[in-house]
Structure formats: structure tokens, C-alpha cells
ZADO-1210 file (C-alpha; in nm, 4 decimals, padded with zeros to 6 digits):
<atoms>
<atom x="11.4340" y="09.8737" z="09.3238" code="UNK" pos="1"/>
<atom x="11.1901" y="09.6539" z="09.4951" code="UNK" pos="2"/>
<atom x="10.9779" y="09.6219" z="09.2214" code="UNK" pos="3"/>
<atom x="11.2193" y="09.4769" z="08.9965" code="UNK" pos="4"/>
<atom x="11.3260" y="09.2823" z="09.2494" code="UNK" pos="5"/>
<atom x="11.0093" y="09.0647" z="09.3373" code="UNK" pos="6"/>
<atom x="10.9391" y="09.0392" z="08.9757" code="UNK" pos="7"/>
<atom x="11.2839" y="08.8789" z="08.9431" code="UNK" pos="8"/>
<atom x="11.2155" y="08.6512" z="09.2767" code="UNK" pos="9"/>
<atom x="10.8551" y="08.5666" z="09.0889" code="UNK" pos="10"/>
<atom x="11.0269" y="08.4685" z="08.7409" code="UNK" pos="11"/>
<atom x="11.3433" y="08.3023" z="08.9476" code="UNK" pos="12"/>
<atom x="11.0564" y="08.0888" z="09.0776" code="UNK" pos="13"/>
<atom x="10.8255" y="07.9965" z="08.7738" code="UNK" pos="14"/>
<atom x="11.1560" y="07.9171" z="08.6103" code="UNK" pos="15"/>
<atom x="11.1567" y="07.6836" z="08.9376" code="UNK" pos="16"/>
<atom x="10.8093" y="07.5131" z="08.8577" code="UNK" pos="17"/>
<atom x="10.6749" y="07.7098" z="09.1582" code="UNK" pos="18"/>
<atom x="10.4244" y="07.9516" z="09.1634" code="UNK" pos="19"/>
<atom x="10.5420" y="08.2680" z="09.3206" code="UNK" pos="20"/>
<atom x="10.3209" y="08.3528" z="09.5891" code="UNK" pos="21"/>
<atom x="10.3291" y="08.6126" z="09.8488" code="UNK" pos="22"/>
<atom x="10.5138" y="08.4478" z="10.1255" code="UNK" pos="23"/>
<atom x="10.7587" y="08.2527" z="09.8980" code="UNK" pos="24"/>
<atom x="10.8328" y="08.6266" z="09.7829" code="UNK" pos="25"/>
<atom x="10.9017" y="08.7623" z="10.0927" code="UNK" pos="26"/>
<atom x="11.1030" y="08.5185" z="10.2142" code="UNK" pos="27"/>
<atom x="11.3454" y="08.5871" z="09.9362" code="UNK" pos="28"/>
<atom x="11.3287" y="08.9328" z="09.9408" code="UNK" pos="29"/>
<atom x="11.6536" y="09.1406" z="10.0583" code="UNK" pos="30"/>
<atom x="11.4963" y="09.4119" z="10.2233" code="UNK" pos="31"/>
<atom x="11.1333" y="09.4387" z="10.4070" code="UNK" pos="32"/>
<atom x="10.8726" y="09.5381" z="10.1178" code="UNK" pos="33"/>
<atom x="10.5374" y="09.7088" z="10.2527" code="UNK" pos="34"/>
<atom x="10.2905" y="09.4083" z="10.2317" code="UNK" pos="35"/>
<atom x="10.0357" y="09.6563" z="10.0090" code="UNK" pos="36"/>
<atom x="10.3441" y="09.7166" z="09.7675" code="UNK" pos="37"/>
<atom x="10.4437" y="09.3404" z="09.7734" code="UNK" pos="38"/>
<atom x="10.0647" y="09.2375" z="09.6706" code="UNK" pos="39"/>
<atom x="10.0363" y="09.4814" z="09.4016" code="UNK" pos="40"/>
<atom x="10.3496" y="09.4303" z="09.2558" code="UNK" pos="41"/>
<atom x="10.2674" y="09.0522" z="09.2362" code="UNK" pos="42"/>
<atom x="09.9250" y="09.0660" z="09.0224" code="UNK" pos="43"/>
<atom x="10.1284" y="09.2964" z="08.8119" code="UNK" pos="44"/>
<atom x="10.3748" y="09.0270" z="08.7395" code="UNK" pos="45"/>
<atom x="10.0552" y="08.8305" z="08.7089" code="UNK" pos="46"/>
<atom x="09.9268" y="09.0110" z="08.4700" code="UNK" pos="47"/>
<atom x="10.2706" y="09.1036" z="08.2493" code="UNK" pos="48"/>
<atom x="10.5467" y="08.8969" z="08.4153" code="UNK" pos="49"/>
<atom x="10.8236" y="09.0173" z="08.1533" code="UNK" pos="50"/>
<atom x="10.8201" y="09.3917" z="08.2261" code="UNK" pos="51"/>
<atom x="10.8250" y="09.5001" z="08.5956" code="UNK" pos="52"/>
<atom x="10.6453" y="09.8361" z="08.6280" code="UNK" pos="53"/>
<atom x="10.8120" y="10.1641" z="08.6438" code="UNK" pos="54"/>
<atom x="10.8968" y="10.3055" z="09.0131" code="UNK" pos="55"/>
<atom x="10.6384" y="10.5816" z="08.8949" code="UNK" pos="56"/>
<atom x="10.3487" y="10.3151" z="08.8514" code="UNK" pos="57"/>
<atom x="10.3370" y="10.2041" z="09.1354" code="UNK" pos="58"/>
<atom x="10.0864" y="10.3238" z="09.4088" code="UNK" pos="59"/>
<atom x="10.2526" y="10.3547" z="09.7856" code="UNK" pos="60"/>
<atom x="09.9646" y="10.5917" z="09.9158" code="UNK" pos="61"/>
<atom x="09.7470" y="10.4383" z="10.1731" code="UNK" pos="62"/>
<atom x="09.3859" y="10.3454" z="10.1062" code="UNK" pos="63"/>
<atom x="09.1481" y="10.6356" z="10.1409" code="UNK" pos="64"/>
<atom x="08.9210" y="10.5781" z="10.4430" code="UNK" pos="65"/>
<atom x="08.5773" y="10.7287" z="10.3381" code="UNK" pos="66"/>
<atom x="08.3863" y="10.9916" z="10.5387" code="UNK" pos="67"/>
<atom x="08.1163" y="10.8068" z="10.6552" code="UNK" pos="68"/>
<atom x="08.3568" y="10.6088" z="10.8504" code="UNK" pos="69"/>
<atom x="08.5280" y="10.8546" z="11.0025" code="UNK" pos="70"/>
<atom x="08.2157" y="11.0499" z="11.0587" code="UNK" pos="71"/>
<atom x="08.1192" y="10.6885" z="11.2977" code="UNK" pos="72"/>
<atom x="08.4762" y="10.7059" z="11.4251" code="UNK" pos="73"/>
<atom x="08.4618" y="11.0576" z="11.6239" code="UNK" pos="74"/>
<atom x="08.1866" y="10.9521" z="11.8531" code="UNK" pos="75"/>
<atom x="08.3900" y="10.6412" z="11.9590" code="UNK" pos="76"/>
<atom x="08.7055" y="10.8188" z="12.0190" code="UNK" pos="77"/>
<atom x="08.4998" y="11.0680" z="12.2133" code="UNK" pos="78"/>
<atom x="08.4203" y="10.7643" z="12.4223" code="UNK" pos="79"/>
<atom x="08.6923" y="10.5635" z="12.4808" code="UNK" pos="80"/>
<atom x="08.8413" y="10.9314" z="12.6095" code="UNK" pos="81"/>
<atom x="08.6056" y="10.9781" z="12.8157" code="UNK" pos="82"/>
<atom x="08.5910" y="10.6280" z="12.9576" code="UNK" pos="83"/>
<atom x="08.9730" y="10.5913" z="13.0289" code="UNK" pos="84"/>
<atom x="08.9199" y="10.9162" z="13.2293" code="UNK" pos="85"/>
<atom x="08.7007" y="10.7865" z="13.4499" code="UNK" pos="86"/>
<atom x="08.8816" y="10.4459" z="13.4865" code="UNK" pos="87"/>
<atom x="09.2013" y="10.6867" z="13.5954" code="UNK" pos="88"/>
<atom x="08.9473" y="10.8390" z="13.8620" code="UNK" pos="89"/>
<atom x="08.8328" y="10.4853" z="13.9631" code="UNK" pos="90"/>
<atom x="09.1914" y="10.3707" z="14.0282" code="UNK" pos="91"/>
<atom x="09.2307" y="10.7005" z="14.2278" code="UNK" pos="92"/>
<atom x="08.9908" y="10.5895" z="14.4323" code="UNK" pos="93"/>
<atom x="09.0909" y="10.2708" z="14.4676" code="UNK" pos="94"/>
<atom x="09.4350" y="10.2950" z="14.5823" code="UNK" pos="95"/>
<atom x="09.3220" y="10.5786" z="14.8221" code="UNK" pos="96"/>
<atom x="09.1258" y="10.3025" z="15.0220" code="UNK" pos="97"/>
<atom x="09.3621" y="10.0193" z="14.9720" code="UNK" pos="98"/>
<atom x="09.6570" y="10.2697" z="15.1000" code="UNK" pos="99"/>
<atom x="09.7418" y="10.1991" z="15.4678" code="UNK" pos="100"/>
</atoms>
């Protein structure tokens, strides 16, 4: 449904003499629209703004996040773990010489 829907917000608006942009969209919209769906959808309409795209078309899936990035994202996790731990310990410590 959402897909037909911004493509008829984005002709309601040419037919308007405005260009249908992102946030003109969403403001008309009747129902949130994932902002990845929403951009997509638009450079469809771009592209073909007669026929919206079938519900099938349309890609909801999140962006992959490649390997290499992950593999550079373990070793930071690992530290910010390891780091809060010993923050907990230094607050330990802390309030046992602040307490009376």
C-alpha cells in the first residue's frame, strides 16, 4: 500500500507545480514509511512516475554490512566490554571511599 501511496502523494504534487521531494512526501503520508523504502520508492517514481512498482519489487531488506567491517567491529566490542567493566569496578571503588 505504501508504495502506491507516495507515488500518488508525488503525482498529487507535480500536478501541484512542486517537485515531490522526500520530506514533502512524508509529511503527507498516512502512516510512517521506513525512510530506505520512502527513498527508493521516490527515484522509482523518478524514473517511471505512471506505474508504481509492485509490492514484490520493492527491496525492504537491510543493507548488507560486508565482512571486513565486521571483522574491525569484534575487536571494538571486545573493548568497550571490557572497558565498561572496569569503569563498574572504578565506581565500586569509589563509592566505597566516599561512603561514610
Amino acid at each position: 500500500m505504501s508504495c502506491e501511496e507516495i507515488f500518488a502523494i508525488a503525482n498529487a504534487l507535480q500536478a501541484e507545480g512542486k517537485t515531490p521531494t522526500v520530506a514533502l512526501i512524508k509529511h503527507r503520508l498516512s502512516a510512517p514509511v521506513p525512510l530506505n523504502q520512502l527513498i527508493s520508492t521516490l527515484q522509482r517514481w523518478k524514473q517511471s512516475p505512471s506505474s508504481p512498482p509492485a509490492a514484490s519489487e520493492v527491496d525492504l531488506s537491510p543493507p548488507a554490512v560486508p565482512e571486513a567491517w565486521l571483522a574491525l567491529l569484534r575487536p571494538l566490542e571486545q573493548e568497550i566490554r571490557q572497558l565498561r567493566g572496569e569503569l563498574a569496578e572504578l565506581k565500586a571503588q569509589l563509592q566505597d571511599k566516599t561512603a561514610p
